[in-house]
C-alpha positions as a Markdown table, in Angstrom:
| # | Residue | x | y | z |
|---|---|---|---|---|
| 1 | Unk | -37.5 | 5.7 | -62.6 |
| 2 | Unk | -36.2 | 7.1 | -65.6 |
| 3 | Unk | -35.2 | 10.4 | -64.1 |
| 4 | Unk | -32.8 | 8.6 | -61.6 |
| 5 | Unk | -31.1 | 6.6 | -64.6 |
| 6 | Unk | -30.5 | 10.1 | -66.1 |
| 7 | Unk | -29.0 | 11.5 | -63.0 |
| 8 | Unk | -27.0 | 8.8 | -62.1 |
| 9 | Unk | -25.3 | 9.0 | -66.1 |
| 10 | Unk | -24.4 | 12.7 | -65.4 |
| 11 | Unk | -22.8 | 11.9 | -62.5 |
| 12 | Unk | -20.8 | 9.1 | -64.1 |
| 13 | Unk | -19.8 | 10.9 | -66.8 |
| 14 | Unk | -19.2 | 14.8 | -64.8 |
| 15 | Unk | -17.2 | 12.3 | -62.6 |
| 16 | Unk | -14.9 | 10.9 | -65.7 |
| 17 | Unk | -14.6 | 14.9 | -66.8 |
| 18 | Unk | -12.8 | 15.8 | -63.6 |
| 19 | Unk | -11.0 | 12.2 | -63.4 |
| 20 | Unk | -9.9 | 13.5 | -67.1 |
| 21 | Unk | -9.1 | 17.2 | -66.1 |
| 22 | Unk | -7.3 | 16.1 | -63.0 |
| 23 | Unk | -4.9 | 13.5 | -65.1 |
| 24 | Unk | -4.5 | 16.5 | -67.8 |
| 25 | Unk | -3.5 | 19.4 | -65.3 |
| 26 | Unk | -1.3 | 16.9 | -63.8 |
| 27 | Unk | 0.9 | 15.9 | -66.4 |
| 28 | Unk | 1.2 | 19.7 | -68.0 |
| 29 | Unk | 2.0 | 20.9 | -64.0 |
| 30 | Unk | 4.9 | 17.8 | -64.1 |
| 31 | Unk | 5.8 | 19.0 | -67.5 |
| 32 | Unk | 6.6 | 22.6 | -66.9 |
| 33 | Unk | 8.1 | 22.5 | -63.4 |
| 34 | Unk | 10.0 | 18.9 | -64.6 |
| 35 | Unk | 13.7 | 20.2 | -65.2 |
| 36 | Unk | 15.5 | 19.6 | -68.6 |
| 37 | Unk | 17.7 | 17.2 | -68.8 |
| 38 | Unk | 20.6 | 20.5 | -69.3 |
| 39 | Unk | 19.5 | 21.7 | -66.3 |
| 40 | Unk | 20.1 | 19.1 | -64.3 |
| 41 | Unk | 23.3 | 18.4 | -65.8 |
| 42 | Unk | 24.6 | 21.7 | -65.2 |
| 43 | Unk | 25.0 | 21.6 | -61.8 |
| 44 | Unk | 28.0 | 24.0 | -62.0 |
| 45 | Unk | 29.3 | 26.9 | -64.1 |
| 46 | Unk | 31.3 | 25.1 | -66.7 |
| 47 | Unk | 34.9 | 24.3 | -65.6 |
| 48 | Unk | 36.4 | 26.0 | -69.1 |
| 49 | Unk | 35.1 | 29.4 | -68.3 |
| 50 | Unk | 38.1 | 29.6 | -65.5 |
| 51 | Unk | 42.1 | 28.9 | -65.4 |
| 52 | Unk | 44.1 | 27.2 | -62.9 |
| 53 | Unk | 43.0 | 26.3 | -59.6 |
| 54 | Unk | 39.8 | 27.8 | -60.2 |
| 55 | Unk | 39.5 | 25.6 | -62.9 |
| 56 | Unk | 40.4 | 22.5 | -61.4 |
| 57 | Unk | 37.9 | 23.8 | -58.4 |
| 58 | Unk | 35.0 | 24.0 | -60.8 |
| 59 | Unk | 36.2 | 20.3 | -62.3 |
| 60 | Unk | 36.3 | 18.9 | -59.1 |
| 61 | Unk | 32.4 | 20.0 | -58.7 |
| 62 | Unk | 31.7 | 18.9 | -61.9 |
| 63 | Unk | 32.7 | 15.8 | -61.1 |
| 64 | Unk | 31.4 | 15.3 | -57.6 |
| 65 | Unk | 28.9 | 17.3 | -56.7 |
| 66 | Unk | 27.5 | 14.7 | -54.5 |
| 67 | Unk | 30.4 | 14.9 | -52.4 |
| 68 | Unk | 30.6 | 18.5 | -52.6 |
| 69 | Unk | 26.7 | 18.8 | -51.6 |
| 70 | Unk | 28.1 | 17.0 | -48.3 |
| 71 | Unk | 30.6 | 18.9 | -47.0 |
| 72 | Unk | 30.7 | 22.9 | -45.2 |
| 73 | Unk | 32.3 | 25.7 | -47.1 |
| 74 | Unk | 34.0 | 27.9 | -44.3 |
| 75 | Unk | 34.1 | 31.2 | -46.0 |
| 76 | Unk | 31.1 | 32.7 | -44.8 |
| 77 | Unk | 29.0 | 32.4 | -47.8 |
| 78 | Unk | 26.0 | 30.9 | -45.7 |
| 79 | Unk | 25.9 | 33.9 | -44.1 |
| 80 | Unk | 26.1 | 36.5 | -46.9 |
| 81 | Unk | 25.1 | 34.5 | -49.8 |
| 82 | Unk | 22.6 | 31.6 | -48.5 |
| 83 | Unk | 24.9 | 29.1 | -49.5 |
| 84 | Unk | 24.0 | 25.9 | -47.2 |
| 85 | Unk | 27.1 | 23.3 | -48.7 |
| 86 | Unk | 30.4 | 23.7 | -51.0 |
| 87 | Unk | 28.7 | 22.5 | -53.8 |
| 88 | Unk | 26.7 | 26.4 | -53.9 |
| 89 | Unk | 30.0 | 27.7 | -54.5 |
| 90 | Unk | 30.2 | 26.6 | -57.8 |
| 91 | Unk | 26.8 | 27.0 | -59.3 |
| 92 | Unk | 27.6 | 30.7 | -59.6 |
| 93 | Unk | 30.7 | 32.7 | -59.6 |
| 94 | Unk | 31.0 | 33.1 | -56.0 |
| 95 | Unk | 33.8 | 30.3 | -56.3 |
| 96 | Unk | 35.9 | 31.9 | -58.9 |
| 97 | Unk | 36.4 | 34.7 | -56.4 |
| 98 | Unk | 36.9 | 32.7 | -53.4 |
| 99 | Unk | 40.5 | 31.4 | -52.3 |
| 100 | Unk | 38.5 | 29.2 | -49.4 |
| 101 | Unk | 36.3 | 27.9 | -52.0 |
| 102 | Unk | 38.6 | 27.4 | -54.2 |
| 103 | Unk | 41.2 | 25.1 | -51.4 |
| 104 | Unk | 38.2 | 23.3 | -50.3 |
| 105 | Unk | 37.2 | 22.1 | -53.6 |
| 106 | Unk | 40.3 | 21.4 | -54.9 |
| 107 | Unk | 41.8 | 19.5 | -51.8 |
| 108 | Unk | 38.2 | 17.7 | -51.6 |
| 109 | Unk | 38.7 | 16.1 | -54.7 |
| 110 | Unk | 42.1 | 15.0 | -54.3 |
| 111 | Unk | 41.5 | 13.3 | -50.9 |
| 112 | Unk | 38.5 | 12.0 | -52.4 |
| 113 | Unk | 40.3 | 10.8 | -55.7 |
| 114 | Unk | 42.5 | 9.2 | -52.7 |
| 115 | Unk | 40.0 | 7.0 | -51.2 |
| 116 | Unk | 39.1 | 9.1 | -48.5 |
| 117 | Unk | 35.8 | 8.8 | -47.1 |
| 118 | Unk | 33.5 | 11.7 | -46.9 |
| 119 | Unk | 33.4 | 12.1 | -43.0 |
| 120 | Unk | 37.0 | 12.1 | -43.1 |
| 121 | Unk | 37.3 | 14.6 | -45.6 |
| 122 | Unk | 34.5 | 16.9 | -44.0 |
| 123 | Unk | 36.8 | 16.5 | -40.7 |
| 124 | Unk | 40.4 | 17.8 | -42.7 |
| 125 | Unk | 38.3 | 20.5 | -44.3 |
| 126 | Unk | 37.0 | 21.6 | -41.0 |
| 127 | Unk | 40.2 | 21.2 | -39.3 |
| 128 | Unk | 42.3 | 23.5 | -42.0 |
| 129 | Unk | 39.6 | 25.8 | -43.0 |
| 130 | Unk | 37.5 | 26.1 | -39.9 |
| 131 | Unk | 39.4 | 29.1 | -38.0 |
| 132 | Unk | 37.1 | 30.4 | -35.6 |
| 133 | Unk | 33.6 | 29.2 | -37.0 |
């Protein structure tokens, strides 16, 4: 009888030792992938780094990058640069370099500033920047 008491403690406590190691790696594995709180406020390159439209292109991100995250960017960067929406653009310098960017971004905002709605912004994007894709 007092053999199966002893058992029966081990297992209790080896089971509160891997409840206990389970909780710890846990919380160190959410702490290091977690991302700072800088990180996931810069979503974009910072707007000052650029002048004029390029600027205001990198503002308008800045600003909305949930609508940017929503709409297509037409210059082919999916292609050559894995982009998959127009907010890509502007978390690197691939914007700053890029005219079609650059017009999407910037006539995004202002329609959206406007009180467009997104589908109807997606569709003016498409229909001015869209040749041939």
């Amino acid at each position: 009888m007092h053999g199966g008491s002893t058992s029966r403690g081990c297992l209790v406590v080896g089971g509160v030792v891997i409840a206990l190691l389970t909780l710890v790696s846990a919380t160190i594995y959410r702490v290091r992938l977690a991302p700072s709180a800088a990180a996931e406020q810069a979503l974009t390159l910072d707007p000052k780094q650029f002048e004029g439209d390029t600027r205001m292109a990198y503002e308008v991100a800045k600003a909305h990058p949930d609508l940017l995250a929503q709409l297509d960017c037409y210059c082919g960067c999916e292609q050559h640069e894995g982009h998959k929406n127009l907010l890509d653009c502007f978390r690197t310098n691939h914007g700053a370099g890029c005219d079609t960017c650059v017009g999407e971004a910037v006539a995004a905002g202002k329609l959206a500033d406007g009180g467009m709605p997104v589908d109807q912004i997606r569709q003016a994007l498409h229909d001015r920047y869209a040749h041939g894709s």
